[in-house]
ZAKE-973958 format. One record per residue (C-alpha): x, y, z; residue in one letter. Coordinates in steps of 0.001 Angstrom, whole numbers, plus 524288, in hexadecimal, padded with zeros to 5 digits. Layout:
N
XYZa
...
// end
This chain:
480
800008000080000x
80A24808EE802AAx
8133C806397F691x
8052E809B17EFD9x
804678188E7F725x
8143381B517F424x
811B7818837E72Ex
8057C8202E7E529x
80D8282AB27EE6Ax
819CE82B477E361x
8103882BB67D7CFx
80B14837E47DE17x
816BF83E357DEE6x
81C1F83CFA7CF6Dx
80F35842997CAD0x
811C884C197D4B9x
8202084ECD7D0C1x
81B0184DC67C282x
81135858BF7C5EEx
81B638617E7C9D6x
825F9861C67BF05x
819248646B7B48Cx
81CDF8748D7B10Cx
80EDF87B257B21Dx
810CE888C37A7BEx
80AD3895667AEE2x
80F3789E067A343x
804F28A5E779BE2x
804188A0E678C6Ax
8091F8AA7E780CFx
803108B60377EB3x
7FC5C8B69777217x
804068BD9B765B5x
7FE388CBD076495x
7F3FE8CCA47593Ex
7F7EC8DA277538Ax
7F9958D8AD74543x
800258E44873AE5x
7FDC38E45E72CC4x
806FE8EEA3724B3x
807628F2147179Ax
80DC18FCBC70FD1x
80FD79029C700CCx
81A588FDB16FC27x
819858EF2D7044Fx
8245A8E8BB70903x
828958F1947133Ex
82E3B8ECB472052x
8256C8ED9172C3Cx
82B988F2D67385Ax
8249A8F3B474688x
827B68FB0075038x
834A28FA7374973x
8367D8EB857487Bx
836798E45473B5Cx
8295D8DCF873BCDx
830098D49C73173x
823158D85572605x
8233D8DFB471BBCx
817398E635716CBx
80BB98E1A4713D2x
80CEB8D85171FFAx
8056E8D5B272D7Bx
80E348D63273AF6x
808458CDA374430x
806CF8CC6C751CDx
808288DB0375582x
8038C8DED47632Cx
7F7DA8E99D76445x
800528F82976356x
8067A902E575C97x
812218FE13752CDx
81B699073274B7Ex
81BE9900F073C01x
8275F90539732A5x
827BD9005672587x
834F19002A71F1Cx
838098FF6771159x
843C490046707E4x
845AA90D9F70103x
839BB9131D709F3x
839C29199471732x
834639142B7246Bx
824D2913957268Fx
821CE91565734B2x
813F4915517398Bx
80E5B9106B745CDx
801FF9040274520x
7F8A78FF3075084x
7F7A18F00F7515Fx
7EBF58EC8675A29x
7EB068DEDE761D8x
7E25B8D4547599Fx
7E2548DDFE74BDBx
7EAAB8DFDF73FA9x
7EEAA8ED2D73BE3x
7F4268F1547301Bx
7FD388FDAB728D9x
7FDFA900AD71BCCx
809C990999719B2x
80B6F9116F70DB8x
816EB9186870B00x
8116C9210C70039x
80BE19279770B37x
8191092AF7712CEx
8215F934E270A6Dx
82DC693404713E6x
82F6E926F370B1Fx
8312F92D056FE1Ax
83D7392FFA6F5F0x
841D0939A36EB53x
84B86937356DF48x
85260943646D9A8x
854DB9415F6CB51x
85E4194A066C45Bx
863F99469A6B557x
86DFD94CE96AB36x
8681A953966A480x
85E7F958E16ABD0x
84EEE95A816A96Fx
84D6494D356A777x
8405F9470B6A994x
83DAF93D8D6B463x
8377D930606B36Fx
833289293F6C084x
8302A91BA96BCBBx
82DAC91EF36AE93x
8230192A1E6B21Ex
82701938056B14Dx
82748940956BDD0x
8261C94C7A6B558x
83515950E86BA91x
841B59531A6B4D1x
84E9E9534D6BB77x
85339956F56C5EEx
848039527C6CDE0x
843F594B206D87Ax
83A4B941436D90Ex
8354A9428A6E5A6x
82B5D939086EFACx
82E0792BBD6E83Ex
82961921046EEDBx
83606917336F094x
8373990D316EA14x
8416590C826DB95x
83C7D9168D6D0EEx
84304916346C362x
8453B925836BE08x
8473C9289F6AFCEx
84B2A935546AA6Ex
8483493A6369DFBx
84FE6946016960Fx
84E8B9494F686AEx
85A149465168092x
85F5093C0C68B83x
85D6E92CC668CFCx
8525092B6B69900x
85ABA927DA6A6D9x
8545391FC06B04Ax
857C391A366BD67x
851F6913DB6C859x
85127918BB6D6F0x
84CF3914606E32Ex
846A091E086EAD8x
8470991D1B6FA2Cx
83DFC9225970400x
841E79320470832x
84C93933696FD30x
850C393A1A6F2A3x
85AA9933316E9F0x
8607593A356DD9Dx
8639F9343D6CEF8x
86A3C93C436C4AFx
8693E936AC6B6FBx
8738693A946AD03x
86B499397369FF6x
8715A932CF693C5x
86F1993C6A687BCx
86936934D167E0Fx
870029390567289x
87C49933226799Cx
875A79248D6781Bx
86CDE9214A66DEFx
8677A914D566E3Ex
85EC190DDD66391x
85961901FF663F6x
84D928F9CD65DE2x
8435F90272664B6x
848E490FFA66367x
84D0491085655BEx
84C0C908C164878x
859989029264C7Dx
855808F22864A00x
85D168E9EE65283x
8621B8EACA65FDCx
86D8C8E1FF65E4Ax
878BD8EB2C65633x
8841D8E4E365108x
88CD88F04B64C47x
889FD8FF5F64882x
89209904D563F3Cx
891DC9149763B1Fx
8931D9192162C10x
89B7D922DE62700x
88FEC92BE262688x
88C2892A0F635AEx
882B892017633F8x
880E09151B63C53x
880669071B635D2x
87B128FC4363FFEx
87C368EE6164016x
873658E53C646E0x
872B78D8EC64B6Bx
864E28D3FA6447Fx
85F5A8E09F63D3Bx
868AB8E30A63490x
870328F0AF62FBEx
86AEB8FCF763636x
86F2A90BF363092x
86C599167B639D5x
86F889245A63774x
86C7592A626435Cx
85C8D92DF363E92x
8585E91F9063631x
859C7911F7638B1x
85C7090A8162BB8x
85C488FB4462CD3x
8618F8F18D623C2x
860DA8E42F624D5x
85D4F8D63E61D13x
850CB8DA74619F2x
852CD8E5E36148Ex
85FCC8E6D860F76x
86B598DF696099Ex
870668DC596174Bx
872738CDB561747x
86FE68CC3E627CCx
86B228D44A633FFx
877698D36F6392Cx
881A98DCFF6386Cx
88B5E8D9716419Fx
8952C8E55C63B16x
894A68F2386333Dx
89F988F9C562CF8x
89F8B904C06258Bx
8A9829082F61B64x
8AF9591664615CFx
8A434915CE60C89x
89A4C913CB61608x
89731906BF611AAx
892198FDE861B29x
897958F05C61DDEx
88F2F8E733626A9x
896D88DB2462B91x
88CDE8D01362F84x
88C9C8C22A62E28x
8888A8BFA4621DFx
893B88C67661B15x
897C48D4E9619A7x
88CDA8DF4E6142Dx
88EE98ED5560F9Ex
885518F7E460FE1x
886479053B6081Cx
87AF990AA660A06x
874A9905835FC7Cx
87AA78F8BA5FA59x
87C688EAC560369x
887888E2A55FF7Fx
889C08D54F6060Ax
896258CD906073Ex
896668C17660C66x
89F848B24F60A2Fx
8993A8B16A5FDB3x
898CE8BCA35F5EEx
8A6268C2F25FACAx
8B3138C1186026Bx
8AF198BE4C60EA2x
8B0DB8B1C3614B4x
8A6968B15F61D6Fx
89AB28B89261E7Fx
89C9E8BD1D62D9Ax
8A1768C9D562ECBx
8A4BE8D33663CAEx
8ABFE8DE036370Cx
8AFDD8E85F62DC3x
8BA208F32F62C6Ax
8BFB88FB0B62147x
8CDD48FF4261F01x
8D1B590BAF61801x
8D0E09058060C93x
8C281902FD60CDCx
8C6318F38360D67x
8BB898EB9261616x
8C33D8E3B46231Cx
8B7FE8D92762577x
8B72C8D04963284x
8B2668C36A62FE7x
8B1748B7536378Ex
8BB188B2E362B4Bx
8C50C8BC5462D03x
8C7488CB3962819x
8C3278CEBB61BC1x
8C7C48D99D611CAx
8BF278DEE9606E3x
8C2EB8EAFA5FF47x
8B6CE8EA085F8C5x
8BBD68E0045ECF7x
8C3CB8D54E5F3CBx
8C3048CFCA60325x
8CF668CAFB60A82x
8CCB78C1B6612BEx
8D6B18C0F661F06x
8D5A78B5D162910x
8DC478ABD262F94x
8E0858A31A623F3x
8E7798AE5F61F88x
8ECAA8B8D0627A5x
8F0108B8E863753x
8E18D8BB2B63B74x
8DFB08B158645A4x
8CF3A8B3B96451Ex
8C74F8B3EB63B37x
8BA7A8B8C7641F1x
8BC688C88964303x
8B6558D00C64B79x
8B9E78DD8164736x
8C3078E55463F56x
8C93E8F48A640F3x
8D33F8FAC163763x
8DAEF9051D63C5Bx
8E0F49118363569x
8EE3D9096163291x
8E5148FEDF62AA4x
8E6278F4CE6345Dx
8DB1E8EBC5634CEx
8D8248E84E6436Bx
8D1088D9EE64265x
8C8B28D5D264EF6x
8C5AE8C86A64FFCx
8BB768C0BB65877x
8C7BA8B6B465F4Fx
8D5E28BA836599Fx
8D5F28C86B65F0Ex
8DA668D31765614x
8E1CC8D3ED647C5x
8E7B38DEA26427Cx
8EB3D8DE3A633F5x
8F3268E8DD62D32x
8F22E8E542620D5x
8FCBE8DB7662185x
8FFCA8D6C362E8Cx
8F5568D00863818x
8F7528D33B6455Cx
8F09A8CA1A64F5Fx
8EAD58CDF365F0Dx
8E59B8C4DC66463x
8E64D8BBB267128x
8F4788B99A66E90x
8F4ED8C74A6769Ex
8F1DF8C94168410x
8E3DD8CAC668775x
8E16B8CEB567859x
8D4258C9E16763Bx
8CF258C20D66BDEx
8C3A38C8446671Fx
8C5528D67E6613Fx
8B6318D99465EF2x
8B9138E82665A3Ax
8C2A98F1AF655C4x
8C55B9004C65502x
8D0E69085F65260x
8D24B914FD65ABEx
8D7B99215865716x
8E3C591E0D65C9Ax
8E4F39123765384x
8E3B69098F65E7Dx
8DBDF8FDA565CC1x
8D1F28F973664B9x
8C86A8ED7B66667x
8BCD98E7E966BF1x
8BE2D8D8946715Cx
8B0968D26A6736Bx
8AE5C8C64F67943x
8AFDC8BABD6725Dx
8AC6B8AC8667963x
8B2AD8ACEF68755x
8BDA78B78F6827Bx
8B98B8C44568938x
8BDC48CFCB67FE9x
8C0588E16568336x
8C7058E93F67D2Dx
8D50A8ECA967893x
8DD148F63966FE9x
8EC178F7AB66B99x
8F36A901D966A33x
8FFE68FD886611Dx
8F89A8F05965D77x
9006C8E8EF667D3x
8FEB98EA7867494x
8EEBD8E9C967730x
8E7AF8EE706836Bx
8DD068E812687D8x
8D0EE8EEF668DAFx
8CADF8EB6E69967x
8C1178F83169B84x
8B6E88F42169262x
8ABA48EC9269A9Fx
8A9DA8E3CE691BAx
8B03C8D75B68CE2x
8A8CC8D6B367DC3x
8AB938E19F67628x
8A5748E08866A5Bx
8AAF78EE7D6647Fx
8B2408F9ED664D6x
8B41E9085465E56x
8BBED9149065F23x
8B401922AE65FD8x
8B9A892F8965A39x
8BE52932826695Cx
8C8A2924F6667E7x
8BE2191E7E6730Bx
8BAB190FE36704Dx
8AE9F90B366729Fx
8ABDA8FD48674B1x
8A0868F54067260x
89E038EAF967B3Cx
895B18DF6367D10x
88F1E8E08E6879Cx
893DC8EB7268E23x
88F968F8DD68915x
898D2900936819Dx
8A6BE905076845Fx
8B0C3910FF68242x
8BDB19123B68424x
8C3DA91FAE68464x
8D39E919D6685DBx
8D24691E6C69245x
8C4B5917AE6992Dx
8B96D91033696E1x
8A9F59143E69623x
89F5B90A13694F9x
892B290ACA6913Dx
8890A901A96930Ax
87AED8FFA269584x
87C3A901E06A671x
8824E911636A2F0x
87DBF913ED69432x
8741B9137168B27x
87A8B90BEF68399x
86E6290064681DEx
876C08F3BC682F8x
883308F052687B3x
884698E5C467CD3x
88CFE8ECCB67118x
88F398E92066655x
8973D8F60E65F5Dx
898AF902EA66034x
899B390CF465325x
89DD491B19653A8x
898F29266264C38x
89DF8931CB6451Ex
8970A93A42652D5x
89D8592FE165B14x
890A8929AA65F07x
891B791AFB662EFx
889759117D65CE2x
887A590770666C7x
883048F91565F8Dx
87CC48F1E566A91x
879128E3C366A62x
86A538E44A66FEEx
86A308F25C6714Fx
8694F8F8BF66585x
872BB9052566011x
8768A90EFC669DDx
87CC191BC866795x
88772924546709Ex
889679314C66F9Bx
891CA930BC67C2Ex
8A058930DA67AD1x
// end
């Protein structure tokens, strides 16, 4: 009986025990999250919502949640504009909302001041007139990037784009390009057919004689377009890859169908069949004193006198090309012979002399000649497969000097003004001159010149540059 009450006695006492290490919580539960909600929106969205000077973490249009009942202090910020402060009531168990405009706070607009050379030019705010000339200043623009155009008789528009900011005034000066000093026609501006030009050539009577790639021979004499091609003429092809005019103005159009003269009245084609030439590709054409015709052919150099053509090439003289690339004669007679991969020939008459990679850093391709008034011969070196070409010039025929200021490493062409500067055409890299002394570049970024691809560049008796583009059309430059 007893063993029966100790053990009832010791099963008291662990659920007693038990009881005791059981933790009882007295704490109150979490309070509930406030209720207070804030809806903001603003013109123009996206703005960041500050309260009470914290980053909420929302940008407009958005709700903040869980706000307790009270005042707040709301800033929107905003690149470019100035701070919006304003003050909002949130109320227990209710949404509010704000709908901040800054049209309707002038501390956040800007001004531009515009000023140009020459002055009294109109201004354009995103293509609509503001009915001002310069100087002016455009004043309460909401922020945000604005493109302004100015417009002056006589001078190519300017344009450039801004980017106002909130309680500033910035200032842009435009120097205005006359437009006599680049002429540019094209396809849509004048009767001028192709956009791709090959080669311009000028007459002895100032005219300009254009060659395109797929519309054939254009005349221009400063007032009317005249066009010949397949259809309506003699020419044999579109394509007049070169034009050279001789003492009696007679045209000579190299192309790859054979050789064609022009003279005004009458077409006369040569070609592998009907003359001396060996092949019907031709690049080039120069006359001597003589009147005798130095033709580049992917077959070697070929003389006609107008009865009998010499042909000289690699079977029987030093050349060591046959494909020429150009040809210059200076006062001395000397023919200078470019070719596309043996560098440069000259031939007096007699004796071949030979530059090519056998010299240091003489490159292979001589794409264009001219001889300045100094006698000095320079060329053009464009790039021919992975051979990277400049420019280069001698000044006793033997010791060479290679360029490195033009930016441009295919240089299809080169000539010499009445001032002894060279301008060089390049590929695609604008137009270059070089003075002997430095370089200036022209090119689509600083110039009106309308593509950086070029193809040649002709002087006339004013000194104007005729600028054949490939994709661009003809430009002219006045500009020295």
């Amino acid at each position: 009986m007893m063993k029966k009450v100790f053990f009832i006695i010791e099963i008291l006492l662990l659920i007693l025990m038990i009881a005791c290490d059981k933790e009882v919580s007295v704490s109150s539960p979490d309070p509930p999250l406030p209720t207070g909600k804030l809806f903001v929106s603003s013109f123009p969205e996206q703005t960041l919502i500050f309260l009470n000077n914290k980053f909420t973490g929302n940008l407009t249009p958005d709700t903040i949640f869980y706000l307790e009942s009270g005042t707040y202090i709301l800033t929107l910020k905003k690149k470019y504009f100035k701070d919006i402060t304003t003050t909002v009531v949130v109320r227990e168990d209710s949404s509010s909302s704000v709908f901040i405009d800054y049209r309707d706070y002038p501390v956040v607009l800007g001004n531009v001041n515009v000023d140009s050379s020459p002055r009294d030019a109109e201004i354009f705010l995103n293509d609509s007139s503001t009915g001002k000339i310069t100087p002016n200043t455009l004043s309460n623009l909401f922020p945000g990037k604005y493109s302004i155009r100015l417009k002056h008789s006589g001078y190519w528009d300017s344009s450039i784009e801004v980017q106002i900011e909130s309680d500033k005034t910035i200032y842009r000066y435009f120097a205005m390009v006359d437009s006599l000093v680049w002429v540019n026609f094209n396809t849509s501006n004048s009767a001028l057919p192709d956009l791709y030009i090959n080669h311009t050539a000028i007459d002895n009577d100032n005219i300009k004689w254009i060659g395109t790639l797929s519309r054939g021979l254009v005349r221009f004499d400063d007032r009317t377009w005249t066009i010949y091609n397949s259809s309506n003429s003699l020419l044999p092809t579109d394509n007049i890859k070169f034009i050279g005019i001789d003492s009696e103005n007679k045209k000579w159009l190299c192309t790859q169908v054979g050789l064609v003269t022009f003279d005004d009245v009458s077409w006369v084609h040569y070609d592998s069949q009907n003359s001396g030439l060996p092949v019907d590709w031709i690049n080039c054409i120069a006359f001597d004193k003589n009147g005798d015709k130095w033709i580049g052919t992917t077959e070697g150099v070929i003389k006609f006198d107008g009865n009998e053509w010499t042909i000289y090439n690699q079977d029987n003289t030093p050349l060591e090309s046959n494909f020429i690339e150009s040809i210059a004669i200076d006062n001395d007679g000397n023919k200078w012979i470019g070719t596309a991969n043996q560098g440069l020939t000259k031939f007096d008459g007699t004796f071949w002399t030979i530059y090519n990679y056998t010299r240091i850093d003489f490159p292979n391709n001589a794409s264009g000649i001219t001889i300045d008034q100094n006698g000095i011969v320079w060329f053009s070196s464009a790039l021919r497969g992975l051979t990277p070409g400049g420019s280069a010039f001698t000044s006793d025929h033997f010791f060479w000097t290679i360029f490195t200021g033009i930016p441009s490493s295919d240089v299809r062409g080169v000539v010499t003004d009445d001032d002894n500067n060279k301008w060089f055409s390049n590929a695609e890299a604008g137009m270059s001159k070089f003075d002997d002394i430095s370089w200036s570049h022209f090119t689509t970024s600083n110039s009106k010149i309308p593509s950086d691809r070029i193809n040649s560049i002709a002087i006339d008796h004013s000194g104007n540059k005729w600028i054949s583009t490939y994709e661009g059309g003809l430009s002219k430059y006045k500009g020295e």
